[in-house]
C-alpha positions as CSV (number, residue, x, y, z in Angstrom):
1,X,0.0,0.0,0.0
2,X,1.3,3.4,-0.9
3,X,0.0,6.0,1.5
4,X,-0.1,9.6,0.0
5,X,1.0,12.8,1.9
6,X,-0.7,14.7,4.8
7,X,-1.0,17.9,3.4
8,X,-1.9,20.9,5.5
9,X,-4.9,23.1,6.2
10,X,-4.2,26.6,5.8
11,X,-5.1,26.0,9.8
12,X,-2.3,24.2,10.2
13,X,-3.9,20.9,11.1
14,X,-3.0,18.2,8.6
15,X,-5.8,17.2,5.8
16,X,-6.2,12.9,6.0
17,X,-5.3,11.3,3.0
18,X,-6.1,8.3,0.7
19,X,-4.2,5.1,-0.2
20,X,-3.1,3.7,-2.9
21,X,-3.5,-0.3,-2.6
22,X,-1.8,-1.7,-5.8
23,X,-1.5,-5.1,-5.3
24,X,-5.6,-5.1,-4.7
25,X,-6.3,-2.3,-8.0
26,X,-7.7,-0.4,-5.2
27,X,-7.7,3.6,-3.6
28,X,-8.9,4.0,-0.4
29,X,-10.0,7.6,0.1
30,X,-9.5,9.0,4.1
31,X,-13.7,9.2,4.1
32,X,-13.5,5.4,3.7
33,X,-14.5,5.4,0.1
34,X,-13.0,2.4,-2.1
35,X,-12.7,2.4,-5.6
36,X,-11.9,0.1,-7.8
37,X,-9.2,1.0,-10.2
38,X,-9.1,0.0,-14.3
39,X,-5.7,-1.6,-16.0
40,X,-5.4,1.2,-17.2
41,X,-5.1,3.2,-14.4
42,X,-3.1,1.1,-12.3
43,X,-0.7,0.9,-14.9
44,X,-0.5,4.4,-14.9
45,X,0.1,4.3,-11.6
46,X,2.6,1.7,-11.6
47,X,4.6,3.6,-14.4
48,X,4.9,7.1,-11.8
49,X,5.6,5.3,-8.6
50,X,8.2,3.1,-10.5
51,X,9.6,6.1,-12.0
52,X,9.8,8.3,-8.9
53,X,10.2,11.4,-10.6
54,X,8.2,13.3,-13.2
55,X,7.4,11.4,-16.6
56,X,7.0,13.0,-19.9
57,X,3.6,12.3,-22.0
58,X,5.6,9.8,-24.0
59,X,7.4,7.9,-21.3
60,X,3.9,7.6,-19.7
61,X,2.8,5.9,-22.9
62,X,5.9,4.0,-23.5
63,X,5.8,2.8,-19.5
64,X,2.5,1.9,-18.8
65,X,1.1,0.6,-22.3
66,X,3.8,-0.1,-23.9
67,X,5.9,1.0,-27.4
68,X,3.7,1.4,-29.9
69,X,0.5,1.4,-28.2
70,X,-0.8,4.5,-30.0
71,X,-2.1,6.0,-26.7
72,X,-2.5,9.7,-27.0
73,X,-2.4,12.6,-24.5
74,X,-5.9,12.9,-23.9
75,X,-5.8,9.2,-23.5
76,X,-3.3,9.7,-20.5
77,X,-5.2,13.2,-19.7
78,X,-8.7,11.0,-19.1
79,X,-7.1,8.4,-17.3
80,X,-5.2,10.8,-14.8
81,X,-8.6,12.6,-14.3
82,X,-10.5,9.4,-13.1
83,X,-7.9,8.7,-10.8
84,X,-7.4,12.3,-9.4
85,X,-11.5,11.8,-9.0
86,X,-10.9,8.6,-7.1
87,X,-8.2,9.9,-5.0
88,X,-10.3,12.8,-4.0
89,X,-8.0,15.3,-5.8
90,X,-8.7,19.1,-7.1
91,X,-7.7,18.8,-10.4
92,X,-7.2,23.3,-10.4
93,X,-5.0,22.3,-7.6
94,X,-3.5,18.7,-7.7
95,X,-1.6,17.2,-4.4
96,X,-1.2,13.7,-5.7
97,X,-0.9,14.0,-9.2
98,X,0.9,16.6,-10.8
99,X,0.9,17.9,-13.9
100,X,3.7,19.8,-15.5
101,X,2.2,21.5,-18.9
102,X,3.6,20.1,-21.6
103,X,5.8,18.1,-20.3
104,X,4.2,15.1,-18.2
105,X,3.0,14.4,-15.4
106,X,4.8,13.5,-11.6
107,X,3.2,11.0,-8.7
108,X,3.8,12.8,-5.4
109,X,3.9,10.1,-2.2
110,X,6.2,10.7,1.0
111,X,6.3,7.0,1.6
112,X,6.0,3.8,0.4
113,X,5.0,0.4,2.3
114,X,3.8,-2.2,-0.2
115,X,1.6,-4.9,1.7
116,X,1.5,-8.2,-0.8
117,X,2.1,-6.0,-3.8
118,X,4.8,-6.6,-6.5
119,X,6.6,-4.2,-8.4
């Protein structure tokens, strides 16, 4: 399981976060919502936390899908919005998944614990 970071309330008091559950295609939001996640989208996922760092459009592709998968930017642009949907992320404002314009797009976690979950 990867737990994403506490980010803070302008407060002060730290916001609860969700969890990403790979070996189980799962996100566990901090309300308790579960929500299954697509091949796709684990993939995805798979490809940013492996990479640690931010991605371009084409090594997302390349990564997740594959060489000559023919997967387009608003391909990758869909899939990144169901998942910042499911993990509860503003998309005007992303925590968890960032996007750098025209570049790609980076996975932001402060820790990593896999429970039963290969790479």
């Amino acid at each position: 399981m990867m737990p994403l970071p506490e980010h803070q309330h302008p407060a002060g008091a730290a916001l609860p976060t969700p969890t990403i559950d790979l070996a189980n295609y799962r996100i566990v939001r901090a309300d308790g919502a579960m929500f299954d996640l697509t091949r796709q989208e684990h993939r995805l996922l798979c490809a940013l936390r492996d990479a640690g760092r931010l991605l371009t459009y084409e090594q997302i592709a390349q990564r997740a899908w594959g060489y000559e998968c023919g997967y387009t930017l608003d391909g990758i642009s869909a899939c990144v919005r169901r998942l910042r949907r499911k993990l509860g992320d503003d998309p005007r404002c992303p925590r968890y998944l960032q996007n750098v314009r025209s570049v790609g797009y980076r996975l932001v976690v402060l820790a990593e614990r896999e429970i039963g979950g290969a790479r």
